[in-house]
ZALUMGU-975221 format. One record per residue (C-alpha): x, y, z. Coordinates in Angstrom, 2 decimals. Each point is the difference from the previous one (the first is absolute). Example, Ala and Ser with C-alpha at 12.3 -4.5 7.8 and 13.67 -1.06 7.14 Angstrom:
BEGIN
+---------+---------+---------+
!       u !       v !       w !
+---------+---------+---------+
!   12.30 !   -4.50 !    7.80 !
!    1.37 !    3.44 !   -0.66 !
+---------+---------+---------+
end
This chain:
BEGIN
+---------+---------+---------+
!       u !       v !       w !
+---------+---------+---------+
!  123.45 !  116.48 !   77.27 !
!   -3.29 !   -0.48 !   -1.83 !
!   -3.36 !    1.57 !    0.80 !
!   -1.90 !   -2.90 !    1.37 !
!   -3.64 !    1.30 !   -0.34 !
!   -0.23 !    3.62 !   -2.47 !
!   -3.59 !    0.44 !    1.26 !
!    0.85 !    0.37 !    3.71 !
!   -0.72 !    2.84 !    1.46 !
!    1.62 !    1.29 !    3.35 !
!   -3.15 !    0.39 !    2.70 !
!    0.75 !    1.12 !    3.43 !
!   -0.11 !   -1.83 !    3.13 !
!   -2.38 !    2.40 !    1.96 !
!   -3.86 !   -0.72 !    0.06 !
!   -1.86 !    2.13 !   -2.56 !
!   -3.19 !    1.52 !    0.66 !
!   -3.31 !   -1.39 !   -0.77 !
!   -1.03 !    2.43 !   -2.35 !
!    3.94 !   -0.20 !   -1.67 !
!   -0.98 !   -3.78 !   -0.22 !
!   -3.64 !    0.16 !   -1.47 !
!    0.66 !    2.53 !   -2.89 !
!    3.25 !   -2.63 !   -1.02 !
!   -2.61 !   -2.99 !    0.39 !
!   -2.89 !    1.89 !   -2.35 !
!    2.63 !    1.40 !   -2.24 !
!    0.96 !   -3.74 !   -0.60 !
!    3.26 !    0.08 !    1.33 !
!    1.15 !   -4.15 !    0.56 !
!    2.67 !    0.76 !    2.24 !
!   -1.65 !    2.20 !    2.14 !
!   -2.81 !   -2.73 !    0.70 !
!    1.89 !   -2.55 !    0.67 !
!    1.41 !    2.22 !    2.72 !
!   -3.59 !    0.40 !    1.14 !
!   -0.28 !   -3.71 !    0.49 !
!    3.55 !   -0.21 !    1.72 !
!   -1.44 !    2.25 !    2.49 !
!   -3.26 !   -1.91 !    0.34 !
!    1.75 !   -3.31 !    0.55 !
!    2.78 !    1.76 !    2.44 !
!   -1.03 !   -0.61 !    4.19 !
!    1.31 !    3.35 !    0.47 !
!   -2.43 !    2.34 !    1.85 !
!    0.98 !    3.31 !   -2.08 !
!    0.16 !   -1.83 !   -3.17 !
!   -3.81 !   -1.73 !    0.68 !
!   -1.12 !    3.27 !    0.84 !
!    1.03 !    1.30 !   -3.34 !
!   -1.62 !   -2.96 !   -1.52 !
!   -3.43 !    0.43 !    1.69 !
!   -0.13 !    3.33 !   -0.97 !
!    0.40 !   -0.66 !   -3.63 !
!   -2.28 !   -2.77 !    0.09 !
!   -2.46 !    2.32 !    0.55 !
!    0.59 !    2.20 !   -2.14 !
!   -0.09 !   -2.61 !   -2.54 !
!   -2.84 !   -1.07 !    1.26 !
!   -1.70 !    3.72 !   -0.60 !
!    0.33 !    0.19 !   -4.03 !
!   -0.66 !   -3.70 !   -1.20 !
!    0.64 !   -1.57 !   -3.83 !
!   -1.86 !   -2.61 !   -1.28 !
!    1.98 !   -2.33 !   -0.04 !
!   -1.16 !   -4.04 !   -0.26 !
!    2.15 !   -2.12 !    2.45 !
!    1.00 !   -3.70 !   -0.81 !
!    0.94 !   -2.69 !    2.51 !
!    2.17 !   -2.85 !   -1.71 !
!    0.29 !   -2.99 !    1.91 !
!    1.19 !   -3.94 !   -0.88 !
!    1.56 !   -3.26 !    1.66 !
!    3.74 !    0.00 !    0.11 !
!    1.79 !   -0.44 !   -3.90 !
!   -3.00 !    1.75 !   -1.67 !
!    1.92 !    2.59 !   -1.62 !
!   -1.77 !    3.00 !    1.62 !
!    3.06 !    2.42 !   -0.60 !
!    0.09 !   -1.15 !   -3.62 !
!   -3.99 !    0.39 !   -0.39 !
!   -0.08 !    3.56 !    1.41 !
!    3.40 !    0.70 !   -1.88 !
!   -1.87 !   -1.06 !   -3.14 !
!   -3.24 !    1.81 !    0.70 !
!    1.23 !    3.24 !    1.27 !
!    1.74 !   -0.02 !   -3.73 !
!   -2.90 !   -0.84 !   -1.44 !
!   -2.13 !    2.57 !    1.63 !
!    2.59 !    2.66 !   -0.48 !
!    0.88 !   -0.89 !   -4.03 !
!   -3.76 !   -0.77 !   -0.93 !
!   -1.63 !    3.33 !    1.97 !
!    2.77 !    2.15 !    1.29 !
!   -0.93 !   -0.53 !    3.74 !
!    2.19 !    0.44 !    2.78 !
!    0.55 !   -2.79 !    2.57 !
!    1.35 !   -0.58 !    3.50 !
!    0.34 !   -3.33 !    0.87 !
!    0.59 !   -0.46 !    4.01 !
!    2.14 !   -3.34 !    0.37 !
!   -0.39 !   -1.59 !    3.76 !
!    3.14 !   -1.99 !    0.47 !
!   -0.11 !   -2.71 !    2.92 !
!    2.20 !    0.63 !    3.19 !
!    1.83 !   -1.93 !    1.95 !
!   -1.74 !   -1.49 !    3.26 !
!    3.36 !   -0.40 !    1.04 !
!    2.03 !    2.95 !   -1.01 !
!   -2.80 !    1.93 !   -1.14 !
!    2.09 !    1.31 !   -3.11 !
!   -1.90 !   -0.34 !   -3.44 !
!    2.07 !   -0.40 !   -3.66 !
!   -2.15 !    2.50 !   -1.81 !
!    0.63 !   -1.18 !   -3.28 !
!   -2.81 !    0.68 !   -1.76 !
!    1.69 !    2.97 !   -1.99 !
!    2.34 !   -2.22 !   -1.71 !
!   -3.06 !   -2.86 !   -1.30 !
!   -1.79 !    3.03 !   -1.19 !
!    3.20 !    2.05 !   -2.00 !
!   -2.10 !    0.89 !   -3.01 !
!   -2.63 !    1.12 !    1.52 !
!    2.35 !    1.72 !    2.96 !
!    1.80 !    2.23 !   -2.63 !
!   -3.12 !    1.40 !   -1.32 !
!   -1.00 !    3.44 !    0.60 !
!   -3.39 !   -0.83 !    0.71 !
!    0.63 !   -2.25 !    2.24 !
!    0.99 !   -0.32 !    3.88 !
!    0.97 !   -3.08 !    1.87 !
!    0.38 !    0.13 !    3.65 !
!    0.92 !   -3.26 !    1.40 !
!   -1.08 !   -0.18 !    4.10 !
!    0.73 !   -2.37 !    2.73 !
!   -3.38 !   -2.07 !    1.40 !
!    1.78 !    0.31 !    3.30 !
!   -2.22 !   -1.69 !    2.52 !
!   -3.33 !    1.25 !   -1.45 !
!   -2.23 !   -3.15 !   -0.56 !
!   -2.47 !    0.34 !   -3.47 !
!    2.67 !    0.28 !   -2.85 !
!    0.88 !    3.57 !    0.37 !
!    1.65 !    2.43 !    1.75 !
!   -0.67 !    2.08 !    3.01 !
!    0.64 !    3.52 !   -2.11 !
!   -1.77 !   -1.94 !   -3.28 !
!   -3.15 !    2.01 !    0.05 !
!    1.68 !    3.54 !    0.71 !
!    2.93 !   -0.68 !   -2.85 !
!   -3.30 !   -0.39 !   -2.21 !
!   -1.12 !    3.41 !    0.80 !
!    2.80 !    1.36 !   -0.73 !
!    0.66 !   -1.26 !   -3.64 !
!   -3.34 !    0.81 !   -0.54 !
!    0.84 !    3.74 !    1.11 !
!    2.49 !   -0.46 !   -2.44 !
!   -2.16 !   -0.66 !   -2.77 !
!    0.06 !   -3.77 !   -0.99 !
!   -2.80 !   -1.38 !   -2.15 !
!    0.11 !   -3.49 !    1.50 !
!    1.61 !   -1.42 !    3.19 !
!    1.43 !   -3.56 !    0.33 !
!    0.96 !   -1.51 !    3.42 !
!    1.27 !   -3.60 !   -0.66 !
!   -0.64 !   -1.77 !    3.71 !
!    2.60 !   -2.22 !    1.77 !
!   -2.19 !   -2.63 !   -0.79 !
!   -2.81 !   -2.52 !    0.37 !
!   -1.04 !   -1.21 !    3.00 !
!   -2.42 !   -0.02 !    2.73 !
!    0.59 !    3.71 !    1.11 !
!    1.20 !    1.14 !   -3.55 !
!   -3.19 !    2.21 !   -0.92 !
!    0.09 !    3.21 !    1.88 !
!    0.77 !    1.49 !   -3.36 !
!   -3.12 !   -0.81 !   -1.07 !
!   -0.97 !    2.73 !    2.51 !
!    2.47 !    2.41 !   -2.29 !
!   -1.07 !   -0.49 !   -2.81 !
!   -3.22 !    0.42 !   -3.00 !
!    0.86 !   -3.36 !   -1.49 !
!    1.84 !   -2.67 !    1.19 !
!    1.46 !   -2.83 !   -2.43 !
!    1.98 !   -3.27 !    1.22 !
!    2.22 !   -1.65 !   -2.42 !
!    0.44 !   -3.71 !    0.18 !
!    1.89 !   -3.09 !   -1.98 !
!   -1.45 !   -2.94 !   -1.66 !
!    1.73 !   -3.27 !    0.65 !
!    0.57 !    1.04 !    3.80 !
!   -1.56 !   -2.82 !    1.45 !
!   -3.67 !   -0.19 !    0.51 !
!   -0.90 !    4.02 !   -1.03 !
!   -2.98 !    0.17 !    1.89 !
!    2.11 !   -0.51 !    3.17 !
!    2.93 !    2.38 !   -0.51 !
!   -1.69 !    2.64 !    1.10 !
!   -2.29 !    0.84 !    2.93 !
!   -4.00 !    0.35 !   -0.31 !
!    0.38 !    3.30 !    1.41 !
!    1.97 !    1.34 !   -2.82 !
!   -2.15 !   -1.57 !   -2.32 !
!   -3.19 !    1.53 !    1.47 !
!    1.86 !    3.77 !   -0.49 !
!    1.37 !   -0.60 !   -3.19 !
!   -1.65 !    2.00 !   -2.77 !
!    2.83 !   -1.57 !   -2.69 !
!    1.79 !   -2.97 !   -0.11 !
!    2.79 !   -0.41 !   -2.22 !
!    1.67 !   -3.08 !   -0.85 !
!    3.58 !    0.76 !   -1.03 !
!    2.39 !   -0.95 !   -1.85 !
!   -2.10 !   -0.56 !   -2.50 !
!    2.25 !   -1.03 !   -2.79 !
!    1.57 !   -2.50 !   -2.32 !
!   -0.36 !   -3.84 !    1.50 !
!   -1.99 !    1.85 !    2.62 !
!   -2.97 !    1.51 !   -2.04 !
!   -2.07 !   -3.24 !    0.47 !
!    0.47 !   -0.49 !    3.83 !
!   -0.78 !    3.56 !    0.05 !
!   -3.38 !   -0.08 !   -1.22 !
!   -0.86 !   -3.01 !    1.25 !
!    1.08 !    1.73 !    3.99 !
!   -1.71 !    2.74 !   -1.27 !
!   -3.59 !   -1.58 !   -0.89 !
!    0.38 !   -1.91 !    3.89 !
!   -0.18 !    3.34 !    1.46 !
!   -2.52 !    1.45 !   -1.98 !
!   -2.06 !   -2.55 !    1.12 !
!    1.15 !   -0.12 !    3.75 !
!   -0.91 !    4.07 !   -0.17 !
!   -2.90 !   -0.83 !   -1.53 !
!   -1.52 !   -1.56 !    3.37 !
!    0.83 !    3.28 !    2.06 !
!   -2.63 !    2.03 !    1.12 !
!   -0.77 !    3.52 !   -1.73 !
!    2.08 !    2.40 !    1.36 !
!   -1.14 !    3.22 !    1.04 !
!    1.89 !    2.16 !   -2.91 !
!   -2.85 !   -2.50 !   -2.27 !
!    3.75 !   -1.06 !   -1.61 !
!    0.42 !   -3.76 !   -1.23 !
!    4.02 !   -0.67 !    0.91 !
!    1.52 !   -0.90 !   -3.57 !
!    2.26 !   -2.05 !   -1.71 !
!    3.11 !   -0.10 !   -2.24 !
!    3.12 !   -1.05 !   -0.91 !
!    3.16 !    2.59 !   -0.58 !
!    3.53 !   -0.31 !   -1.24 !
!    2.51 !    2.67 !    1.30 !
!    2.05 !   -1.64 !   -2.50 !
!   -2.37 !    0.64 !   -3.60 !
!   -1.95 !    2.77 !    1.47 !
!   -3.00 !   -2.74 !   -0.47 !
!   -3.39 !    1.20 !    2.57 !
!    1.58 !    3.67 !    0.40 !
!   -3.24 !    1.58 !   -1.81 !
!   -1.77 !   -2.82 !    1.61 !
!    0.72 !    1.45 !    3.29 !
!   -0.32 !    3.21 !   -0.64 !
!   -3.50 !   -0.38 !   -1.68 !
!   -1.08 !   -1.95 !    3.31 !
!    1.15 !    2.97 !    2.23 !
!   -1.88 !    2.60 !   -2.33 !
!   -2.75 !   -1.84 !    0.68 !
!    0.40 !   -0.38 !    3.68 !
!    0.57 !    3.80 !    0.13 !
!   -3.13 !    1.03 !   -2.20 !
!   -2.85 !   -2.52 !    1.58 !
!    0.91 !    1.20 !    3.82 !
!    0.76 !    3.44 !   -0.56 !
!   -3.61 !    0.05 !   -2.24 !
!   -1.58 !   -1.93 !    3.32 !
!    1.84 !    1.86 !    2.55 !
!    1.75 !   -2.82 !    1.25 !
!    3.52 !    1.25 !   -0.74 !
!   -0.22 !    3.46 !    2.26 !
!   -1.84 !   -2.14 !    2.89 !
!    3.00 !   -2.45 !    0.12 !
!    2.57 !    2.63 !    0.00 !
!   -2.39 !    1.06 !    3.31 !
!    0.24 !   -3.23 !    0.95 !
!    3.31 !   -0.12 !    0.03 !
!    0.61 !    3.09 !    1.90 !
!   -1.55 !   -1.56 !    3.00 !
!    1.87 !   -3.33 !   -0.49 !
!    3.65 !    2.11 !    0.34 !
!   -1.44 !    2.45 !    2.69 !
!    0.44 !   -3.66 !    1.76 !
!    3.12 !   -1.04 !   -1.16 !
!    1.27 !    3.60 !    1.32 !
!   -1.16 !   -0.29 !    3.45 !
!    1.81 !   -3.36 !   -0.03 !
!    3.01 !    1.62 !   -0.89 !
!   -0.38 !    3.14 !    1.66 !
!    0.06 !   -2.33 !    3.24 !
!    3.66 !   -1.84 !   -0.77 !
!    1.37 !    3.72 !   -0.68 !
!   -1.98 !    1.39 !    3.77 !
!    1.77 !   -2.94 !    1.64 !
!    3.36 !    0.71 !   -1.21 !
!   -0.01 !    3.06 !    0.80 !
!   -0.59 !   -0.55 !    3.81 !
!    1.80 !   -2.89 !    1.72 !
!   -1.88 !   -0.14 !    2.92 !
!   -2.85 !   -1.04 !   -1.93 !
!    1.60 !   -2.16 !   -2.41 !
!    1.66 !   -1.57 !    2.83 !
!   -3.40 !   -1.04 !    1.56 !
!   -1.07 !   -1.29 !   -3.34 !
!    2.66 !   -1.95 !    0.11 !
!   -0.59 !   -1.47 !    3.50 !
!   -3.77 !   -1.17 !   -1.06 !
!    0.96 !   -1.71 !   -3.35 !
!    2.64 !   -2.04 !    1.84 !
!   -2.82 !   -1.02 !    2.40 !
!   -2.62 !   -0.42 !   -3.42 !
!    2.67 !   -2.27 !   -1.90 !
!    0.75 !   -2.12 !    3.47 !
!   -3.84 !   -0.37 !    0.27 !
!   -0.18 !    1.59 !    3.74 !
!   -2.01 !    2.93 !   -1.52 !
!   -2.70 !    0.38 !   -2.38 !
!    0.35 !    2.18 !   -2.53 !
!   -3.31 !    2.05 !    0.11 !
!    0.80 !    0.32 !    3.72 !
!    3.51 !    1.29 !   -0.84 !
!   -1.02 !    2.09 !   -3.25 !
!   -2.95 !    1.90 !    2.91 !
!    3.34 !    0.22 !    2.37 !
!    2.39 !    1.54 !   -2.59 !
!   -2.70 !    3.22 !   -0.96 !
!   -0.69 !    0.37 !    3.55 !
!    3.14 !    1.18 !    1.07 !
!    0.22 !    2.55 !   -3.17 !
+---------+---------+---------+
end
């Protein structure tokens, strides 16, 4: 019988320490980070203990490290993009990437394909790279509910840039704008009417918009897509970072916009660290999750007594029949706690 995978290595099922965990992490070790996320995405209560304790540790010897949201309608090519420009980023400078790949889940099953290591298998056999594919589950905003902590962790690990492709666009798909340094949406010419594929909202974060795709019978749509949304973006107010969003067009395909890109986010990354912007919205952002952790921290405190869960229960049936209002019923829940 054949050896079905010579690099696998046998790893035991107990828990490791945190400290056991962190030195593999720094030391670069793949395997045991992707552990590290297994246990942040796991509901058990020794396993999230584990993880929140190596979080912090993380948190306590930071890398500079410039983290990239990657979002796009449906059909884009976003896999084949970051595929494309994690090579590119890796062959031209030698840096080492993490991309983290939100997969949808079911609303009905709540299972998720996870695919994203086999549309990214040059890229996934690298060395310097890491791909860990994660289910959205029911977290609203594109990513997932472990998305920021994962982050800190390949950053512990020592990755020069961090990619986390987004379920997708829509009306809640920007929270990883609140992730990430600089956020770039990829869209298609000949979709329609352009300017209405995608949501103001997006448009207003955006600091790059890249028209895909951008090759053979294409090229022309492409620029012509391309020269639309400049000039949409070009009725936007100033943002605070004193950044005007840009404009290209890319081709996974040719390699076409890769230094393009890259120039852009050099840019980005010199004007706002040089203004301060860039270590104020990493502040920034700290608050926004603070949120988003209470919000979860709630779900977990409910499951973990019944009684109360139960009485949530009773007072959203009454909300959702309209006997109750929610305010009223949102004051009753926290005063029984």
């Amino acid at each position: 019988m054949g050896v079905i995978n010579p690099q696998y290595k046998y790893q035991p099922s107990e828990v490791p320490s945190v400290q056991e965990l962190y030195a593999a992490i720094a030391s670069g070790d793949r395997t045991a980070l992707a552990r590290a996320i297994s246990l942040l995405e796991s509901t058990n209560p020794t396993h999230r203990s584990v993880a929140a304790e190596l979080v912090e540790l993380c948190t306590k010897y930071p890398r500079d490290t410039y983290r990239i949201g990657v979002s796009g309608v449906p059909g884009v090519g976003k896999s084949t993009f970051i595929e494309a420009f994690g090579n590119y980023l890796i062959d031209e400078f030698g840096f080492k990437i993490a991309v983290l790949a939100i997969d949808p889940s079911s609303q009905t099953g709540g299972g998720s394909i996870l695919g994203d290591k086999t549309r990214m298998p040059k890229l996934a056999s690298r060395k310097e790279a890491f791909i860990r594919p994660s289910p959205s589950g029911n977290q609203l905003g594109g990513v997932s509910r472990t998305t920021r902590e994962s982050m800190l962790l390949c950053e512990a690990a020592g990755y020069d840039f961090i990619l986390i492709e987004t379920v997708g666009v829509g009306q809640n798909e920007t929270a990883v704008y609140h992730l990430t340094d600089f956020f770039m949406v990829l869209m298609l010419a000949n979709a329609g009417d352009e300017l209405q594929g995608i949501k103001r909202g997006i448009l207003e974060l955006a600091h790059l918009v890249v028209i895909n795709k951008a090759d053979g019978d294409n090229i022309t749509s492409a620029r012509r897509a391309a020269a639309e949304y400049a000039r949409a973006l070009h009725l936007l107010q100033e943002a605070p970072s004193q950044w005007s969003p840009r404009v290209c067009t890319a081709s996974a395909l040719t390699g076409a916009g890769l230094t393009q890109i890259y120039d852009f986010m050099d840019q980005y990354q010199r004007l706002t660290r040089a203004n301060g912007y860039w270590h104020q919205n990493r502040l920034r952002q700290l608050s926004y999750w603070f949120d988003q952790a209470m919000s979860a921290s709630w779900q977990f405190f409910l499951q973990k007594h019944p009684d109360k869960y139960q009485k949530y229960k009773e007072l959203k049936d009454k909300v959702s029949q309209g006997a109750m209002d929610p305010f009223l019923a949102a004051e009753e829940v926290f005063s029984t706690l």
